[in-house]
N, CA, C and O atoms as a Tinker XYZ file with bonds, in Angstrom:
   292  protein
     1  N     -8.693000   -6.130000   -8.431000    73     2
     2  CA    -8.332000   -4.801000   -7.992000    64     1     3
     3  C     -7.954000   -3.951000   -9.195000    63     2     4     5
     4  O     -7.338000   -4.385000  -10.169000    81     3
     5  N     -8.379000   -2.697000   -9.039000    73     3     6
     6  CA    -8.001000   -2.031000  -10.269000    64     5     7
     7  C     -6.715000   -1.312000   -9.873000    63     6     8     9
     8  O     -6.471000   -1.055000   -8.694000    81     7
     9  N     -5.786000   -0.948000  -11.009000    73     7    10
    10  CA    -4.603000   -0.369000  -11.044000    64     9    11
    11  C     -4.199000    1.085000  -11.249000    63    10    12    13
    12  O     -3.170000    1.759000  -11.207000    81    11
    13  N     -5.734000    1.276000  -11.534000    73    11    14
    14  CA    -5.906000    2.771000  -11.488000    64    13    15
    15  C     -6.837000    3.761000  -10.299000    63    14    16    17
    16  O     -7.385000    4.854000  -10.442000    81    15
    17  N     -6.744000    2.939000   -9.225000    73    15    18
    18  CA    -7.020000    2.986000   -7.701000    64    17    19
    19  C     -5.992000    3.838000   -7.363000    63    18    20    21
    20  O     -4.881000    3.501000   -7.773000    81    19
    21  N     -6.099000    5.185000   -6.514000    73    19    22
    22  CA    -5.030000    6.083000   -5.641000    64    21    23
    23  C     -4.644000    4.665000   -4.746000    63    22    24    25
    24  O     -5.112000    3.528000   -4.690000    81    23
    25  N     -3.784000    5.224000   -4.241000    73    23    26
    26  CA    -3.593000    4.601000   -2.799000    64    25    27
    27  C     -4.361000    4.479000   -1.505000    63    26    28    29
    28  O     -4.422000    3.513000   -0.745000    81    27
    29  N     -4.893000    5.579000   -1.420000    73    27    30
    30  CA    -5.625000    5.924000   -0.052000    64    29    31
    31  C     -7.149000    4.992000   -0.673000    63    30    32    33
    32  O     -7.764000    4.181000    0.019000    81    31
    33  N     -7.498000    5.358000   -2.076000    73    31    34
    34  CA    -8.786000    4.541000   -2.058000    64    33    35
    35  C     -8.619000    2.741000   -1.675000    63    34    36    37
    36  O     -9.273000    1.879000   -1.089000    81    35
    37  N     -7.420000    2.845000   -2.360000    73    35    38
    38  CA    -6.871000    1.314000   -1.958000    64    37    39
    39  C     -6.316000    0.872000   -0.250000    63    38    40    41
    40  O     -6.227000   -0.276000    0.186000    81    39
    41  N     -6.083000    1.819000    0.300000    73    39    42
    42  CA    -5.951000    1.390000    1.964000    64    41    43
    43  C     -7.129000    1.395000    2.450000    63    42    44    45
    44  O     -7.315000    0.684000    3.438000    81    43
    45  N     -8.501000    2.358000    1.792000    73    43    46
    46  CA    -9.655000    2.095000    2.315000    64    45    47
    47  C    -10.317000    1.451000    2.280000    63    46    48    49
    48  O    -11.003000    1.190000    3.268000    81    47
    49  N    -10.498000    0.704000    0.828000    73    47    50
    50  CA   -10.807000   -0.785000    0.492000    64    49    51
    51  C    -10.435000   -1.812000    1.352000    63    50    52    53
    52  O    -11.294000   -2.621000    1.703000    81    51
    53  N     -8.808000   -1.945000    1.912000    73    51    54
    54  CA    -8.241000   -2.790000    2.322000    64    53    55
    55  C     -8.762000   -2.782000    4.067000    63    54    56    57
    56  O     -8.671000   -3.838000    4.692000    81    55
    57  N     -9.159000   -1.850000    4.579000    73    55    58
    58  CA    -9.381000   -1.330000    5.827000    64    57    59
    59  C    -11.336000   -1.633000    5.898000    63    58    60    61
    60  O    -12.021000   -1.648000    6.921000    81    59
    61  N    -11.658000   -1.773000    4.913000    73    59    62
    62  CA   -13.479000   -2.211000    4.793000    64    61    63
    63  C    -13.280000   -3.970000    4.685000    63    62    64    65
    64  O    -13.940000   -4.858000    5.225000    81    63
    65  N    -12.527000   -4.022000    4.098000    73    63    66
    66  CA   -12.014000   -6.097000    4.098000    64    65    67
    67  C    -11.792000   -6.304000    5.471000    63    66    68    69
    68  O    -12.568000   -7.010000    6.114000    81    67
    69  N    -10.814000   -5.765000    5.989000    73    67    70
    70  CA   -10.464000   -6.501000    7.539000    64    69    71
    71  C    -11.606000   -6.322000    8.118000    63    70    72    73
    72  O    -12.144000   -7.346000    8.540000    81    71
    73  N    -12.566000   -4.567000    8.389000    73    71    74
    74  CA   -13.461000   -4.998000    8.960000    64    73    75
    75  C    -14.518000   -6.026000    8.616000    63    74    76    77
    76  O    -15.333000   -6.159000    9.529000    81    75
    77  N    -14.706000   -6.690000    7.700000    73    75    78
    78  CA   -15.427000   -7.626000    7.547000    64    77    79
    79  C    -15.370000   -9.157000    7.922000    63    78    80    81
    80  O    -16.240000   -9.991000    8.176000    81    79
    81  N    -13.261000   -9.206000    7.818000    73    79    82
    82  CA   -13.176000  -10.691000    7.966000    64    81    83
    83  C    -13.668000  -10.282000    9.773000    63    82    84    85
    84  O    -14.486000  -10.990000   10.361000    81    83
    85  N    -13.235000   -9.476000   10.211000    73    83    86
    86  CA   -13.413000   -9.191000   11.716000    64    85    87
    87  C    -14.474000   -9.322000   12.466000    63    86    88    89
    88  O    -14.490000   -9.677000   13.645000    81    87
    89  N    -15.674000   -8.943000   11.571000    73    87    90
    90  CA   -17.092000   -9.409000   11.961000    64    89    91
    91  C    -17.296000  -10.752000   12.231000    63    90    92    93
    92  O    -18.087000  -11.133000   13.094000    81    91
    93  N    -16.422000  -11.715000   11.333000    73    91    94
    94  CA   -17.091000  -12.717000   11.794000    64    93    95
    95  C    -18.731000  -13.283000   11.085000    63    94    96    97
    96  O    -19.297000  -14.375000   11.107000    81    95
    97  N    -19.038000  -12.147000   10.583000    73    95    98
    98  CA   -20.473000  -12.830000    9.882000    64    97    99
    99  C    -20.381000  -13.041000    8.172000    63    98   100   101
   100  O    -21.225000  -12.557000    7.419000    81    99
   101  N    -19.518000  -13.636000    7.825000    73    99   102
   102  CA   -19.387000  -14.085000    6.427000    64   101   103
   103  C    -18.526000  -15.454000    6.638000    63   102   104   105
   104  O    -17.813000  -15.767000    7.591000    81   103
   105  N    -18.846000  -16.228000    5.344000    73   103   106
   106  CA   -18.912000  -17.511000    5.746000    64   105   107
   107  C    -17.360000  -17.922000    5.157000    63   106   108   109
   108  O    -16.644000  -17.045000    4.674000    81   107
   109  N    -16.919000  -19.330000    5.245000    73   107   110
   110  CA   -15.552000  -19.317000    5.189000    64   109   111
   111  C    -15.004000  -18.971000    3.562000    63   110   112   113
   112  O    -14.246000  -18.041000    3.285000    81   111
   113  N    -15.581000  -19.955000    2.576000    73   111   114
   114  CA   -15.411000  -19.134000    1.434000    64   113   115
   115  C    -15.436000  -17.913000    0.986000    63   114   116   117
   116  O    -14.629000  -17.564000    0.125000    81   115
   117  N    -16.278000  -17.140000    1.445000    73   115   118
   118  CA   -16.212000  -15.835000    1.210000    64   117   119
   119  C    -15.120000  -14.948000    1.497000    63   118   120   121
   120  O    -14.733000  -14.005000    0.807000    81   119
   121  N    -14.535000  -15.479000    2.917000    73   119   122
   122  CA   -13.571000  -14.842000    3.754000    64   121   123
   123  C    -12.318000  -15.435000    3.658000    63   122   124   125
   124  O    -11.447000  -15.221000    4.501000    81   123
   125  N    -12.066000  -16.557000    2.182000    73   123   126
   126  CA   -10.862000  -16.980000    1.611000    64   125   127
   127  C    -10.830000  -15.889000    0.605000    63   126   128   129
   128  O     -9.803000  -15.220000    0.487000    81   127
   129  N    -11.814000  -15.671000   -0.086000    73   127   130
   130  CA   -12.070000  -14.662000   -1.415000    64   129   131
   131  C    -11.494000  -13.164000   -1.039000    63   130   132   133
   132  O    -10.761000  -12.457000   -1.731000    81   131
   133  N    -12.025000  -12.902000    0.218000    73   131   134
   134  CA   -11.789000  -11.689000    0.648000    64   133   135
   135  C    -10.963000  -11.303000    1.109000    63   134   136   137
   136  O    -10.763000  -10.088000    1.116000    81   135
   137  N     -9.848000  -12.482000    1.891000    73   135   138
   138  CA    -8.526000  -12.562000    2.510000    64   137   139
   139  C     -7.727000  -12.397000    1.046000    63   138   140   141
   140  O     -6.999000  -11.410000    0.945000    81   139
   141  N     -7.800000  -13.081000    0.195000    73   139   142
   142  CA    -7.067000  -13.289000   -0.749000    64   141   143
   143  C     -6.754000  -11.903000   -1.744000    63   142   144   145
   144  O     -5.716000  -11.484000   -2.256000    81   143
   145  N     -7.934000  -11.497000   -1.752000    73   143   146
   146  CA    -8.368000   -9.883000   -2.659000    64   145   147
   147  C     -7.527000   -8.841000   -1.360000    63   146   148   149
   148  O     -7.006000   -7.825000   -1.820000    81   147
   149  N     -7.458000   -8.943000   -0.607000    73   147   150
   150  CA    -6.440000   -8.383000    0.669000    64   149   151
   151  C     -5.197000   -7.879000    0.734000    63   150   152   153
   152  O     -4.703000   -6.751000    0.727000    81   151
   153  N     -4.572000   -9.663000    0.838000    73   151   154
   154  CA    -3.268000   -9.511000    0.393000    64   153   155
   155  C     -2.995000   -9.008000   -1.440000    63   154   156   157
   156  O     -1.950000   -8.381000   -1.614000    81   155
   157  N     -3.470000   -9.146000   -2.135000    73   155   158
   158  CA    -3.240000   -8.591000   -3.057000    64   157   159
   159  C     -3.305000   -6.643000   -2.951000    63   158   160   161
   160  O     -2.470000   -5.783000   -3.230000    81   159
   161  N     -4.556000   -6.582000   -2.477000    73   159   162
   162  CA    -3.947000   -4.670000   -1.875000    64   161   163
   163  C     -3.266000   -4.813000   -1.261000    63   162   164   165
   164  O     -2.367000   -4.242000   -1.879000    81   163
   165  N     -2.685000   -5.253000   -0.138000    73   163   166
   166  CA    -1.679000   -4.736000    0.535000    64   165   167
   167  C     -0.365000   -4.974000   -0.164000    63   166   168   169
   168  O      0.501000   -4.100000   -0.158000    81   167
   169  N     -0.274000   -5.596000   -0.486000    73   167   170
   170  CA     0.920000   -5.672000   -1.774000    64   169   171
   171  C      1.271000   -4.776000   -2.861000    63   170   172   173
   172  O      2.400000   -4.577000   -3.310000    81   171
   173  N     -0.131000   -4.115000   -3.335000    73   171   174
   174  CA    -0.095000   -2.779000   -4.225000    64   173   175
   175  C      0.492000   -1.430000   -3.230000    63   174   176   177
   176  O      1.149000   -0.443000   -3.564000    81   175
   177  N      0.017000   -1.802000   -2.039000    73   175   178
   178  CA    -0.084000   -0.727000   -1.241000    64   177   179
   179  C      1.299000   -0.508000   -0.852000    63   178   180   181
   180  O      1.787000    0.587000   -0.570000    81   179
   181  N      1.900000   -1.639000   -0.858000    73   179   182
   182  CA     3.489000   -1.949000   -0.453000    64   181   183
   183  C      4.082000   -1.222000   -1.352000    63   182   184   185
   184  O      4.541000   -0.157000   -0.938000    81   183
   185  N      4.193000   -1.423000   -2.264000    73   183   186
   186  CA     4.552000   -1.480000   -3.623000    64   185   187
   187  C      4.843000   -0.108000   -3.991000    63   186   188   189
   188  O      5.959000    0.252000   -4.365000    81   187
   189  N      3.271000    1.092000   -3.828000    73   187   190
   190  CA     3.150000    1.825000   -3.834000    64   189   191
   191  C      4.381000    2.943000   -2.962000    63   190   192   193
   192  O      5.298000    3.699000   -3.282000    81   191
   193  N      3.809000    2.540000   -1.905000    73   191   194
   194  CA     5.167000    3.088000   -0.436000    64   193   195
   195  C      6.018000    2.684000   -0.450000    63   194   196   197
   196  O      6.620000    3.278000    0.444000    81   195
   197  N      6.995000    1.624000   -1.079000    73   195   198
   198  CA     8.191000    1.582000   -1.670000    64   197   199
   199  C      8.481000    2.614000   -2.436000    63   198   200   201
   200  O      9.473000    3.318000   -2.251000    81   199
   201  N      7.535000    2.809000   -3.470000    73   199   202
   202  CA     8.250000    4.115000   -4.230000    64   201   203
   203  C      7.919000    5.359000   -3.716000    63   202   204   205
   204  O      8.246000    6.266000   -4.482000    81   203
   205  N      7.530000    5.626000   -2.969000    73   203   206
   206  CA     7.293000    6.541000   -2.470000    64   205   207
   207  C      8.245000    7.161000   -1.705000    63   206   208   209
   208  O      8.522000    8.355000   -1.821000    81   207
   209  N      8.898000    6.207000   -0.722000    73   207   210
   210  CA    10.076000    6.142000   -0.100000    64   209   211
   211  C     11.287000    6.639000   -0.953000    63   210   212   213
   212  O     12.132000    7.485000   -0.662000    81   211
   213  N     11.083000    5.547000   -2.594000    73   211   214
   214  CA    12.093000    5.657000   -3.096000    64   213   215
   215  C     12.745000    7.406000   -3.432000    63   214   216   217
   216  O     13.897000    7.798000   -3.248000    81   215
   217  N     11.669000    8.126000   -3.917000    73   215   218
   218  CA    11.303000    9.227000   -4.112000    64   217   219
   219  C     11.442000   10.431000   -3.132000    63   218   220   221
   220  O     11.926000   11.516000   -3.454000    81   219
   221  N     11.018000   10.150000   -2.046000    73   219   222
   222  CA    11.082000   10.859000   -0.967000    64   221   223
   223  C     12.692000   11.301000   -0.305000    63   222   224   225
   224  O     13.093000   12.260000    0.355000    81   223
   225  N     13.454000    9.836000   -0.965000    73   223   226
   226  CA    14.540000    9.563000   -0.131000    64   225   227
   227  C     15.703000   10.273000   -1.590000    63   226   228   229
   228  O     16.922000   10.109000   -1.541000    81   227
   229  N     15.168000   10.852000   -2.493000    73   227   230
   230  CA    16.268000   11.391000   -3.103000    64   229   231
   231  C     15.604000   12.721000   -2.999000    63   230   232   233
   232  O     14.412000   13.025000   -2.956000    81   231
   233  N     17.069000   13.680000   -2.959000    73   231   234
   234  CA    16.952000   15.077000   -2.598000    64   233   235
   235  C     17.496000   16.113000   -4.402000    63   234   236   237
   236  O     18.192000   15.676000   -5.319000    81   235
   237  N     17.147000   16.834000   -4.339000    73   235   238
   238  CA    18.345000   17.627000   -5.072000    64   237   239
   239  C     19.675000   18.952000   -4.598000    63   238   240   241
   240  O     19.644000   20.141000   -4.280000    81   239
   241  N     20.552000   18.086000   -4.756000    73   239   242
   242  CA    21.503000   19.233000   -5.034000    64   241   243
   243  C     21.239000   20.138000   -5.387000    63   242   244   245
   244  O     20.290000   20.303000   -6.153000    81   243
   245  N     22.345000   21.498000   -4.748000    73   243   246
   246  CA    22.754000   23.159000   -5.301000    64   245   247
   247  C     23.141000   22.571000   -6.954000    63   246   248   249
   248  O     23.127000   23.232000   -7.992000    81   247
   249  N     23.343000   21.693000   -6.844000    73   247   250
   250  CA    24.409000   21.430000   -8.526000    64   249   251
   251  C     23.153000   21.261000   -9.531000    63   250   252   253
   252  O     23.174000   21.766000  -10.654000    81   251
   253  N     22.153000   20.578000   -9.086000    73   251   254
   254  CA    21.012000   19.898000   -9.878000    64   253   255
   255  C     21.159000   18.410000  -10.208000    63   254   256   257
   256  O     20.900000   17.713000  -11.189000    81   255
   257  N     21.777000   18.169000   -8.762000    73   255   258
   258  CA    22.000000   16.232000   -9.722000    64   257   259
   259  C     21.155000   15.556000   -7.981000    63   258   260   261
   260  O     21.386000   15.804000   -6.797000    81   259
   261  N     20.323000   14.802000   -8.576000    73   259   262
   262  CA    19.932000   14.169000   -7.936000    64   261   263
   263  C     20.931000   12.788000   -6.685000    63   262   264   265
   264  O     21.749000   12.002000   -7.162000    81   263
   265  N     20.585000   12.818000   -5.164000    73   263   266
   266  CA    21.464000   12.390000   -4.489000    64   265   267
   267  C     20.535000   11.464000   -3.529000    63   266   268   269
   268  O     19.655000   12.067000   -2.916000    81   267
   269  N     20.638000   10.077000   -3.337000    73   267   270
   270  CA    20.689000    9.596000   -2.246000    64   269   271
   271  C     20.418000   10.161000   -0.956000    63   270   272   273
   272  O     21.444000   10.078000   -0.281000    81   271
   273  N     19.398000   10.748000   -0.267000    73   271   274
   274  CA    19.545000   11.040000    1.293000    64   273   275
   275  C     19.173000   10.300000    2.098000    63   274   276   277
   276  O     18.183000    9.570000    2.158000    81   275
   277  N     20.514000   10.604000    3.167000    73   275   278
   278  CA    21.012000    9.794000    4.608000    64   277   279
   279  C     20.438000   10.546000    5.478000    63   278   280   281
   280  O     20.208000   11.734000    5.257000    81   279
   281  N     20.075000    9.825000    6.799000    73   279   282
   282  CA    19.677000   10.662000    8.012000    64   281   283
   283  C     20.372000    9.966000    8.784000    63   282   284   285
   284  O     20.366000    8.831000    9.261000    81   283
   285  N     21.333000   11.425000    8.826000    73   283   286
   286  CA    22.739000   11.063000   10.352000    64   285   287
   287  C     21.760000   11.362000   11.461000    63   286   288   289
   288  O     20.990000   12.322000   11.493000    81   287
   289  N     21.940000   10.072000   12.688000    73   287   290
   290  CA    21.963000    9.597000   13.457000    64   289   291
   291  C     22.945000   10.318000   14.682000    63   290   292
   292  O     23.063000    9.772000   15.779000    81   291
């Protein structure tokens, strides 16, 4: 997998794999190779939306200092 893949090209990759193990018409090795190349995107993909989150989830202050945001419940 390359590391210089967006994200979305990499969920689409990952979304052309399942449909394949899903077919059913590739043989079991192939579909260890392809499972395996899988979890490795989805792990980037994780990875990715972790920080994304991380990012998303800090706000800025009137002051200019970056803060932690909570969503009261």
């Amino acid at each position: 997998m390359e590391d210089n893949k967006t994200f979305e090209e990499s969920l689409n990759e990952l979304e052309q794999i399942v449909k394949e193990l899903e077919s059913g018409n590739i043989d079991l090795d192939k579909s260890i190779d392809k499972y395996t190349e899988a979890m490795k995107i989805a792990s980037y993909c994780g990875d990715k939306l972790s920080n994304a989150t991380k990012k998303v989830n800090k706000i800025l202050k009137d002051n200019g200092q970056l803060e932690d945001f909570e969503i009261e419940e």
